[in-house]
N, C-alpha and C positions, 0 to 999 in steps of 0.2 A: 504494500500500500504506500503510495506517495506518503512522504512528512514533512512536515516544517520544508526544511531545504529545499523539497523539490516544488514544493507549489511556492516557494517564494521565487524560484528559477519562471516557473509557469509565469508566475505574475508577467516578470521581468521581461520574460522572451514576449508573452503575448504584447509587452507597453508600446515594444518596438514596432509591433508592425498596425493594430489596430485602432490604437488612441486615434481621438477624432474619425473615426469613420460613422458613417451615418446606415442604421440596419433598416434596408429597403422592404424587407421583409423577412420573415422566420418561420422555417418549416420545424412541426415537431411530427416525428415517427414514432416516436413512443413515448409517449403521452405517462406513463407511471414514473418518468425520471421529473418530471413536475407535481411537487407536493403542496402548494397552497393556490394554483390555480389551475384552471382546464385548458385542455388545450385550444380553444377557439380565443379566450382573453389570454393567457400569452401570447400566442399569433397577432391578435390584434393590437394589444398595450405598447406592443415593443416598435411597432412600424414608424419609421421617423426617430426612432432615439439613438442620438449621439453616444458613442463610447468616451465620455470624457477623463473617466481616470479607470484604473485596477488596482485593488487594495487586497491584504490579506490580512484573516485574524486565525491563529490556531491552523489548521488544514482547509479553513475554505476561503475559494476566490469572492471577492467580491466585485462586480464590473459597476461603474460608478456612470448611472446613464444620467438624458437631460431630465426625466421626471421620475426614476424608479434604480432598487438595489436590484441587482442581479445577483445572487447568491449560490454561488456552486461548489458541490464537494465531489471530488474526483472520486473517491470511496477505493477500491480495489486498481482499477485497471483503465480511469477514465484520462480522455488527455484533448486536448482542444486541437485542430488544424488548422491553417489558415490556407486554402487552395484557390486556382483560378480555373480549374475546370469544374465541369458537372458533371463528372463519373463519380457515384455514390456504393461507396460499401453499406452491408446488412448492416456494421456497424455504429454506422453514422445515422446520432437517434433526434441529434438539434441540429438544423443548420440556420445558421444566420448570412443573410444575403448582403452585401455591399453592392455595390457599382463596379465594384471593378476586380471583386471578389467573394469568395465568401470563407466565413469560419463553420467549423464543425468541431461537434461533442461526439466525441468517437469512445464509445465502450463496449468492450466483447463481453461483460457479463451482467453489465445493465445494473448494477449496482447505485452509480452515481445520485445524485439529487439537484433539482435545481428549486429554489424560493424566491419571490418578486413581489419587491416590497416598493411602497410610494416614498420617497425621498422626504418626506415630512413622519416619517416612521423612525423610530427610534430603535434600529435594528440590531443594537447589542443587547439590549432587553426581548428581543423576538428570537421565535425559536427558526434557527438552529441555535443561532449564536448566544441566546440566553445559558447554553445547558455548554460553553465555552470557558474555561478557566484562564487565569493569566498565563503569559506564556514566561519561561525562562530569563527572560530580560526584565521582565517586570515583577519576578515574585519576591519578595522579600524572605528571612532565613525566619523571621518573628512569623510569617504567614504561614510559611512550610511547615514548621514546629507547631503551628497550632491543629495545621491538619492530619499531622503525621500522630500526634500525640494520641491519636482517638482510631486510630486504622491498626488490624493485626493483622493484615495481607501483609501478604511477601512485598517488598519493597520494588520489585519486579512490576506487579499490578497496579501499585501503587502510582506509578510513576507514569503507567500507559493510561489514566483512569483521566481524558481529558477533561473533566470539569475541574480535576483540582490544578491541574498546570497542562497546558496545553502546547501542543507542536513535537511530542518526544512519539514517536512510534518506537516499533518492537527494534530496530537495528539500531539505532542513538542510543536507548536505552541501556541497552548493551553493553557501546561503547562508553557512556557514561558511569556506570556504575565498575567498570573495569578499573578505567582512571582512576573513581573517588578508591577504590580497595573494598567496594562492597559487594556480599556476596546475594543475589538476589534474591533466593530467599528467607534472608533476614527480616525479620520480621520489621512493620514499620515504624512501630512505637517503640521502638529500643534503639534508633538511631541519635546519636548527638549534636549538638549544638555544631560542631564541628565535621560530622556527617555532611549536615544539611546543607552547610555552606561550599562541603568540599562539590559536593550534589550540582548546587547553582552553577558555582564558576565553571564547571567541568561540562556542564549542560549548553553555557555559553562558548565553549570553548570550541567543544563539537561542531555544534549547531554552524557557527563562522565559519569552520574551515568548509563543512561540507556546503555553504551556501555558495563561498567563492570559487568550488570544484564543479559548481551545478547539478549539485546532487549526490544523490546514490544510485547506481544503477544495477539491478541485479533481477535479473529478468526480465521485464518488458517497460519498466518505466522510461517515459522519454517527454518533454517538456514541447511546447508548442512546435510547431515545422522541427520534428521528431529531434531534437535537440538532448544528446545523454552525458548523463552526470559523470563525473571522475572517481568522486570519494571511495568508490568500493577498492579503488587501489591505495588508500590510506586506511582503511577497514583493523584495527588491534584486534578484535577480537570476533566480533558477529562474523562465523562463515569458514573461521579458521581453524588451522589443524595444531598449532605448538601456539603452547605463550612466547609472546617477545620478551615476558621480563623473564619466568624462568626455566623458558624453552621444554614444560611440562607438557602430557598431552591434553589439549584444552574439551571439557565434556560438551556435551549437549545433551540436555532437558528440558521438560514441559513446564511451564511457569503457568498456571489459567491457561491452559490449552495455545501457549506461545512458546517458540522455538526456543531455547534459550542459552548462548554460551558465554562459560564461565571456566576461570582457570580457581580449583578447589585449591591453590596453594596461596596465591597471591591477592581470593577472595574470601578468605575463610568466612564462615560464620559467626 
């Protein structure tokens, strides 16, 4: 599943080529990837509205039109196009028409979601983005500690749970908790003061390198005009066979039904 990184790539790539275009019209093909309207009013709301900005909070795009939020979550396998022909895959479930082109919401397993909201909407209070947590750049060690103090999940779950901190999927987490020396699952109310913080920075630390790599790529993720990330050849630990610190052989287990590697020496319990 895209994280943080990659859909802050997605933002980026798509700013470059659609800012300011104007959607001459919008086809939906399947209609269940729109959850708060039908498919005849998104057809019709969208026609004439400028792309004036792309913003992200947590994993989802937001497109920043002239009267309305466009609100989209890639969820598994979804990724945007930008084409100048009209040959359409099964795929392609949105398109939005330009002049002189058009974009597509391309997903093979139909997972994605889109929500459209009116610009005088207060869309961090709306759902999706109500049930959104702060992301790693914004959480404080006082905010962590008060949530962590009350959770006996694995610190594993804890950390993928995005209403409390948002933008860490299952490979960041990984690498995150590799760095801090924590073993995932530790339980979350027994972490320290000093845990927490090592948590943050290390969270931040990830997060930056894989944004300026564009991404993670490991499987089929790939960012607007199929654009693939770097980071999985900076990758410590998610995917690997030895530790780098003590060239152990690194396990793999199920954390809440997530993949999950960890080196048993360097992250004890």
């Amino acid at each position: 599943m895209p994280e943080l990184p990659e859909i802050e790539t997605v933002k980026n790539t798509l700013k470059q080529v659609v800012l300011n275009k104007t959607i001459l019209s919008v086809d939906v093909r399947y209609d269940k990837i729109l959850k708060n309207k039908t498919k005849t009013e998104f057809e019709t709301l969208l026609i004439n509205q400028t792309i004036e900005d792309i913003k992200r909070r947590g994993k989802y795009l937001i497109f920043v039109l002239t009267d309305y939020y466009l609100i989209s979550h890639l969820r598994m396998e979804g990724k945007f196009i930008l084409e100048k022909n009209n040959d359409y895959s099964k795929h392609e479930h949105v398109v939005f028409h330009f002049s002189d082109s058009n974009l597509r919401y391309h997903d093979t397993r139909k997972f994605g979601t889109m929500h459209l909201y009116t610009r005088d909407v207060d869309i961090i209070n709306e759902i999706p983005l109500s049930n959104v947590g702060p992301e790693p750049y914004e959480v404080t060690s006082e905010y962590l500690q008060e949530k962590f103090k009350k959770s006996h999940r694995p610190i594993k779950s804890t950390l993928l749970d995005q209403k409390i901190i948002s933008g860490l999927g299952n490979i960041y987490v990984d690498e995150v908790l590799f760095m801090s020396k924590l073993n995932p699952l530790r339980d979350t109310s027994s972490l320290t003061l000093d845990d927490i913080n090592n948590i943050i920075t290390n969270s931040i630390i990830v997060l930056n390198k894989a944004i300026a790599l564009g991404g993670t790529t490991i499987r089929s993720f790939s960012s607007g005009n199929h654009i693939s990330g770097k980071f999985q050849n900076e990758l410590l630990i998610h995917t690997k066979k030895i530790c780098p610190t003590c060239n152990i052989e690194i396990k793999k287990i199920y954390v809440g039904g997530r993949g999950t590697y960890h080196c048993h020496i360097c992250q004890k319990n």
